[in-house]
N, C-alpha and C positions, 0 to 999 in steps of 0.2 A: 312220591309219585305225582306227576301233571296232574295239575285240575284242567281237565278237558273243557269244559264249560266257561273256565277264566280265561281259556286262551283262547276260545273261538270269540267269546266278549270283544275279548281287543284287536283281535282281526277287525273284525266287523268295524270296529272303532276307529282303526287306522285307516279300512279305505273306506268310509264315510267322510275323516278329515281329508286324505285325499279329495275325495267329490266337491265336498265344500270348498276344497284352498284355489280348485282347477273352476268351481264355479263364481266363485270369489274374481277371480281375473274377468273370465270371461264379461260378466257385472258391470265390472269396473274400468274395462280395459277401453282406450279411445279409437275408433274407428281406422284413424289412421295405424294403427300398430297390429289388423287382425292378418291372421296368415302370416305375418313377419314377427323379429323380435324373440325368438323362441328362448334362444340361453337365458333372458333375463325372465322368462314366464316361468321356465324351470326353478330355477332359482327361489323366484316369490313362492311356488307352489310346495315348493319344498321347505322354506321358511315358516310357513304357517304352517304347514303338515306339522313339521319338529316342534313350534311352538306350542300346539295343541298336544304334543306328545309329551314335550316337557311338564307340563300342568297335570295333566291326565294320568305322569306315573304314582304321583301320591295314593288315589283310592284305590291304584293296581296293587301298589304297592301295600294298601291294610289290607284289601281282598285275599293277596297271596301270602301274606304272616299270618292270617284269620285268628289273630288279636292274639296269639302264644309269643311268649321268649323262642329264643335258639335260633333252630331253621323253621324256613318256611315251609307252610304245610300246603301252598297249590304249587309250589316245584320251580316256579317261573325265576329265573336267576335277577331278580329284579336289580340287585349292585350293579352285577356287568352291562344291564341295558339302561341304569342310569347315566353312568360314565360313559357310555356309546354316546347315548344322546346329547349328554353335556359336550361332551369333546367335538361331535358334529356339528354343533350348535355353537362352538366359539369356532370354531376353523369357519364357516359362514361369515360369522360376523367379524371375524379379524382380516378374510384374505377374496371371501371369493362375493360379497358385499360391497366391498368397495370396491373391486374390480368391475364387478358391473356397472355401478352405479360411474366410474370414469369412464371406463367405454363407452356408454350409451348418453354420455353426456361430450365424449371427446369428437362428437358426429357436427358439434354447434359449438364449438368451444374454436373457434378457426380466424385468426386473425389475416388474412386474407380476406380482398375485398371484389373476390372476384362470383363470390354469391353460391361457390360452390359447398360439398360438405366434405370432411373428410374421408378417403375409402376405410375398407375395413383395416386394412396393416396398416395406416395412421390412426385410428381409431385405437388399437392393437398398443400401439407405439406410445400412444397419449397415456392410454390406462397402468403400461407398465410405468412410465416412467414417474408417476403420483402413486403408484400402490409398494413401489420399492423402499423409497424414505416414512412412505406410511407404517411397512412394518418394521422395517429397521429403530423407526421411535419408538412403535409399540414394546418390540425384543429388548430395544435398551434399558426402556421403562420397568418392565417386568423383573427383567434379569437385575435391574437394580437392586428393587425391593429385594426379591428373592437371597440376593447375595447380602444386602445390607441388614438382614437382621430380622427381619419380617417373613419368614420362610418356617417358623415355629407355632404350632396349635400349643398356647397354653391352659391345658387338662386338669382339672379341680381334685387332688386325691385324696384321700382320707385313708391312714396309717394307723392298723390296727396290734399291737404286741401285746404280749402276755408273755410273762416269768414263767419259768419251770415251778412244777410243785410237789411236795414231800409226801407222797403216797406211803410211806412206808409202813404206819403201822396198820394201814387197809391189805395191803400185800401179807402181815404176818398174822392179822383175822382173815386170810381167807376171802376178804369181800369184795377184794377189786374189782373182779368180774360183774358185782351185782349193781357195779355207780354208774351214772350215766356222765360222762366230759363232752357231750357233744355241744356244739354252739355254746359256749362257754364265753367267748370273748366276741361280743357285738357292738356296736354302737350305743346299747341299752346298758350293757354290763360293763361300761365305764367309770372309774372309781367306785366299785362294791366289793364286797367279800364274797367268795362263791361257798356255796352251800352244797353239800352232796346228801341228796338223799337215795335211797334205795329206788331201784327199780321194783315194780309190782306187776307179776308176781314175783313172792320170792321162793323158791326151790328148797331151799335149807335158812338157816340160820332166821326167821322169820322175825325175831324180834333188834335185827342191826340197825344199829343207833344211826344219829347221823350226824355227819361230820362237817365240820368248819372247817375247809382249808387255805391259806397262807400262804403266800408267794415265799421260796425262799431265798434269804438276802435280798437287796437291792439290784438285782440284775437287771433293770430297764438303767435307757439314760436318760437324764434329765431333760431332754428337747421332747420327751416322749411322756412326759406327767407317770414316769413308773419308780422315781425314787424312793417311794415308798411303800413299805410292809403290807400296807392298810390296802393298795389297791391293790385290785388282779386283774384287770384287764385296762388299758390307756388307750390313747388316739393322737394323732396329730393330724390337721390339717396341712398340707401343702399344696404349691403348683408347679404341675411339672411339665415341662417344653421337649413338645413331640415335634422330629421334622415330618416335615409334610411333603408327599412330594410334586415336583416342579409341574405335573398335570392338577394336583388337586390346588394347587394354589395361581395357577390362569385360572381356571373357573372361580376361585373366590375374586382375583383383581376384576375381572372381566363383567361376576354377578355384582359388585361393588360400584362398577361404574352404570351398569344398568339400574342398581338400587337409586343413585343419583335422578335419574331421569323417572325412574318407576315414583321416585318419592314428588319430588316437582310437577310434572305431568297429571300424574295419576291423584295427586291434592286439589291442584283446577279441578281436574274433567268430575271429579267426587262431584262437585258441587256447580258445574257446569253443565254437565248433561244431563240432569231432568231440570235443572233452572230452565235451560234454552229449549227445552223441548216444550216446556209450558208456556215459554212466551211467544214460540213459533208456534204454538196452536191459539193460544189469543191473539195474535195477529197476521193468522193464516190469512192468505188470497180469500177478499172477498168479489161477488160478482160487481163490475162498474161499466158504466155508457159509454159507448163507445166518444163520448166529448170528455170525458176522462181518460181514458185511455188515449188519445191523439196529446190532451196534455200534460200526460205524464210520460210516455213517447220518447216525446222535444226536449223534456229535462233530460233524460237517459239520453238522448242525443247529443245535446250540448255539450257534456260530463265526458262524451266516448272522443269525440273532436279533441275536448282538450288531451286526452288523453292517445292520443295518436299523435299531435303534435308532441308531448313528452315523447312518446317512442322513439320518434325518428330522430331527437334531441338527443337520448340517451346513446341508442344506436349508434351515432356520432360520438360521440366522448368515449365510451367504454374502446370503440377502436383505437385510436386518438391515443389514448391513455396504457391499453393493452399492447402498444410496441414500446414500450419503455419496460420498466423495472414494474413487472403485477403487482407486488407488494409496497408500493407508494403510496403516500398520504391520498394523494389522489384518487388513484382508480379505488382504492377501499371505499373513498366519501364516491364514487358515483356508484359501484355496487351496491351497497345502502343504500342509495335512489333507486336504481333499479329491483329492490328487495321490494323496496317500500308502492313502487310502481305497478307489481305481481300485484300484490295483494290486493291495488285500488280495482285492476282490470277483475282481481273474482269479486271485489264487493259488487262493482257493476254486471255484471252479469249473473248475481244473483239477485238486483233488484229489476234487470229484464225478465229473468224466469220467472218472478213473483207475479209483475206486469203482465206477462203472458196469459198465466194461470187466470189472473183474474178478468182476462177479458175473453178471448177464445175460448178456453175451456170453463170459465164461469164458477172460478172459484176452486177448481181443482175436484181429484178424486176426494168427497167428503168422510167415506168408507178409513182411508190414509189418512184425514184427519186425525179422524178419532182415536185409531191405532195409535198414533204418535203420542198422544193423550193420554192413552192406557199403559204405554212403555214409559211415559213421565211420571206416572204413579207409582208404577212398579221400582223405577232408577231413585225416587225419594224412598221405599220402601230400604232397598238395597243400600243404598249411602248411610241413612240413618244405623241400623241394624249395624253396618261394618263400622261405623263410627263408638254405639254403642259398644260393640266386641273388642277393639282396640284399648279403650279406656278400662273394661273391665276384666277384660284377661290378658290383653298383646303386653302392654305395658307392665301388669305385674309379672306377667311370666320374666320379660325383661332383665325387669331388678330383682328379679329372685337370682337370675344367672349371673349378677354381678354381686352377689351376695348379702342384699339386701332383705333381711324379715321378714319378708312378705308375701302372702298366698295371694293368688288370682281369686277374685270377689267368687265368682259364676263361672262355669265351663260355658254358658252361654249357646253359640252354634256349635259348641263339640258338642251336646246334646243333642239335639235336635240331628245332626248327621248318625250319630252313637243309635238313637232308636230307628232310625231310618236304614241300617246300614243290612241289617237280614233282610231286608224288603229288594226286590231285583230291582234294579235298574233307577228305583228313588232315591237311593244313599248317592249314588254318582251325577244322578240330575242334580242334584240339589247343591254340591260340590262344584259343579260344570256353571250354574247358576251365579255361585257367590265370586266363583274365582275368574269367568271367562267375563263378568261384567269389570271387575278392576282393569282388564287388558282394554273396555271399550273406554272406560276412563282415561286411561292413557293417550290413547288415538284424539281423543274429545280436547283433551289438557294438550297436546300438543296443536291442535288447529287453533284452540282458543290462546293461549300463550304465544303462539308463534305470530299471530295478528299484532301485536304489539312490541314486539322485537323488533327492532330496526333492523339485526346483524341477524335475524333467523329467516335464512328461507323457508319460506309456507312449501307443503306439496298440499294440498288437500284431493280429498275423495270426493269426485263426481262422478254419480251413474253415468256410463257409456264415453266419460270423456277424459278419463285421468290415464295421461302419459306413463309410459312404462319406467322412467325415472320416478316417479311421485309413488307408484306399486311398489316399488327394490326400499323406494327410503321408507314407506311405512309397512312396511314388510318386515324390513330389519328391525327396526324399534318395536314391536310386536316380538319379535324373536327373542332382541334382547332383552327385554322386560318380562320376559316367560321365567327368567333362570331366577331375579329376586321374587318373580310373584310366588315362584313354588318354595323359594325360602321363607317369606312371609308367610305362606300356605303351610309350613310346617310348623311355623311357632304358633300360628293364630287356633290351628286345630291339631296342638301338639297333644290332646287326648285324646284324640281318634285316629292318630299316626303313628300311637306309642307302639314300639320294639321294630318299627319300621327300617329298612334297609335308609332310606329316603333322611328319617332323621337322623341316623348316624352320623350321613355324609354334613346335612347341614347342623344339625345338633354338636357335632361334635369339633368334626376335620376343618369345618369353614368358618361356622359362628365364633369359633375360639384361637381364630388365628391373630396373632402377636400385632398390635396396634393397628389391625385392618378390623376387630370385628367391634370397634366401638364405632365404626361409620354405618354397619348394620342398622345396630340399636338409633342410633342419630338420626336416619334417614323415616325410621316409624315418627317421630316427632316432626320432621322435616315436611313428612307427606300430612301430618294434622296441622302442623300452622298455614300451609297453602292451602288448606281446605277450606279454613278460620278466615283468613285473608279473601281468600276466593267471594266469600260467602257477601261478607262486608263491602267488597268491592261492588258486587253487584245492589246489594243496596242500598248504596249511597249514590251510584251509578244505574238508574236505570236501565231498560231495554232500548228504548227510542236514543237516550245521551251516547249508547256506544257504538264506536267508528263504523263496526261496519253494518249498522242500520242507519246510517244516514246518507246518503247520496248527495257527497259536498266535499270532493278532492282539492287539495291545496298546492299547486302547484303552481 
């Protein structure tokens, strides 16, 4: 029977991530794109809907096993709305993702110099003809692996046999009925002799002996440790290769390639986003005279000139260079000028906002200070904590499943979720807490790594002014890194997800597929050495030494 109460829960749950994904835009969306732009707002809003869905089936998912084996005791078919949402959630980010993201970039992508843009059926025409060879690599790629050998979950078994045994002279005393043969041969009763004694009470014969019994002959094979008399129960270890099929193995390529970026990204931003959140509050806008203000002004002036003269320099070449062959030595080296050009014009107009703040408004809202301040403490709190859990349980769990000796120190936060979890609505804050801050990691790790990338375009998030390009591209990476953060989410609090629908799928179907799930396990180490690096970088690198706190473009 439904648990009535679990499913009005995640009603409720779904359209609140709704409000939030549609006020999310709104927030963030540029002046220029309001009333217009619609297919790509959908899109984002439904991205982060899913994304938050994908994370959020894990506690659905303990709520409605309510911690038994078998079936579920709140009804909710949690399997079939995993695989809904997984398969939703790659057709987005395989087909209808880039789609938008070329359309709504195919409007300025116009080699033509006659200032116009393209209509909508060039725009149309542009997206198709970059999302065709997109997925065609992607199919190819897939279907490669798939075919090539990697299309098999290898499944850890253990093989339990036991010999026939010589009851006979229990059958001509009469006692057979009164022995007990049940769980005879377990993992415990490997190489022993089994022992029968009486069941109590006994009905008749009250004083029956009891008996030693003996495998008879040799009847195990020798792969199987039963050649011998002395044992009655054996074991073998093996592993055995399940196909998998061709949906459950895109979502492992697919969470594999989001592991990449969850692991890189989300190792910065760990140790990015309460760093910078503490140095932008020690070097928050303070109030200055207006003869500071006029000369710091003139700098921001100086710095915007030269940088307009670049523009119309680049403007010039990129066209120049764009009626030839796009993929030439050339135009590559002047898009990396213009990569590197994006990023000078946000450092500059973040050191005018600052300017602003400190002279008009006199240092800014102080109230927002402080907050930022109290959210740095909190993001050291949370970094440390997931740092701490990693080392003491992610890792062992790890090399326990590659068969190494080794127990997890602490359950650590599976505690703390475990006593929390009969309490309403605290067991799921506190899960929403650990897991929806790794995704702001991500976001953080990609603005802070992308600054230093020659070959990456920045989109960053700015209130009321970020294009509807820059929503679709961090929209999608948020999406994508939803599917390993819920796999990491199940190894990390695999004692408070046990007999889950949730772990199955990654416990078993994904984590254990054929020379894909050692990139898993890599990618947890992957995400702690750019933590490690992160950390070091910064200080040995102060705040004032990095690029974009200094107002001094090189061009």
């Amino acid at each position: 029977m439904a648990n009535i109460s679990l499913i009005i829960t995640s009603v409720l749950f779904g359209i609140l991530v709704i409000i939030g994904a549609l006020y999310f835009v709104v927030y963030f969306q540029s002046p220029s794109d309001k009333w217009v732009a619609w297919f790509p707002k959908v899109v984002v809003i439904l991205s982060l809907s899913l994304a938050a869905w994908n994370v959020y089936l894990l506690p659905l998912d303990v709520a409605n096993q309510g911690g038994s084996k078998g079936n579920a005791t709140g009804g909710i078919p949690i399997p079939l709305l995993t695989l809904a949402f997984y398969a939703t959630s790659i057709i987005i980010v395989l087909i209808v993702m880039p789609f938008t993201v070329f359309y709504y970039e195919g409007e300025d992508n116009k080699d033509d110099d006659d200032g116009t843009s393209r209509s909508a059926s060039g725009q149309l025409a542009y997206a198709i003809k970059w999302i065709i060879p997109t997925l065609i690599v992607a199919a190819g790629t897939v279907a490669g692996m798939y075919l090539g050998g990697l299309g098999y979950a290898e499944v850890s078994t253990t093989y339990l046999q036991s010999p026939f045994f010589d009851t006979t002279q229990l059958e001509i005393d009469s006692l057979a009925g009164y022995y007990t043969f049940e769980f005879y041969c377990n993992t415990s009763a490997v190489g022993t002799i089994i022992t029968l004694t009486p069941r109590s009470p006994l009905t008749i014969n009250a004083t029956a002996p009891t008996f030693v019994v003996n495998p008879v002959g040799t009847t195990g094979s020798p792969g199987y440790g039963c050649s011998g008399r002395t044992s009655m129960c054996c074991k073998i270890q093996a592993v055995n290769e399940i196909v998998v099929s061709i949906g459950v193995f895109i979502i492992a390529v697919i969470t594999l390639l989001g592991w990449v970026i969850f692991a890189v990204f989300g190792g910065v931003g760990m140790v990015s986003l309460p760093y910078d959140m503490l140095q932008e509050f020690q070097h928050r806008p303070k109030p200055i005279t207006a003869a500071e203000y006029a000369e710091r002004k003139t700098k921001i002036g100086q710095q915007a000139q030269i940088l307009m003269e670049v523009c119309k320099t680049l403007s010039t070449e990129l066209k120049e260079a764009a009626r030839g062959n796009s993929f030439n030595r050339r135009y590559r080296t002047i898009k990396n000028r213009e990569r590197q050009f994006r990023k000078d014009v946000i450092i500059l107009d973040y050191h005018y906002r600052k300017l602003e703040d400190s002279y008009r408004y006199q240092g800014g809202n102080i109230l927002l200070q402080y907050a930022k301040f109290g959210f740095a403490c909190l993001s050291i709190i949370l970094t440390l904590l997931w740092i701490v859990h990693t080392g003491l349980y992610v890792i062992p769990v790890l090399l326990q499943q590659r068969g190494q000796a080794i127990n997890p120190i602490t359950p650590f936060l599976n505690d703390m979720l475990n006593m929390t979890q009969d309490v309403p609505i605290v067991g799921i804050v506190l899960y929403s807490i650990f897991s929806f801050y790794l995704l702001f990691c991500v976001l953080k790790g990609n603005a802070k790594l992308g600054m230093r990338l020659v070959f990456f375009t920045i989109h960053p998030l700015a209130v009321g002014e970020t294009l509807m390009s820059s929503l679709v591209f961090n929209a999608g990476i948020i999406l994508l890194c939803s599917l390993p953060l819920a796999q990491f989410c199940n190894i990390a609090f695999a004692d408070y997800a046990k007999y889950t629908s949730n772990q199955s799928i990654f416990g078993v179907s994904i984590s254990t597929l054929k020379g894909i799930s050692f990139g898993y396990d890599a990618c947890v180490y992957v995400m702690l050495f750019f933590a490690a690096a992160t950390f070091f970088y910064n200080l040995y690198n102060p705040y004032k030494k990095q690029k974009e706190n200094q107002l001094k473009f090189n061009w």
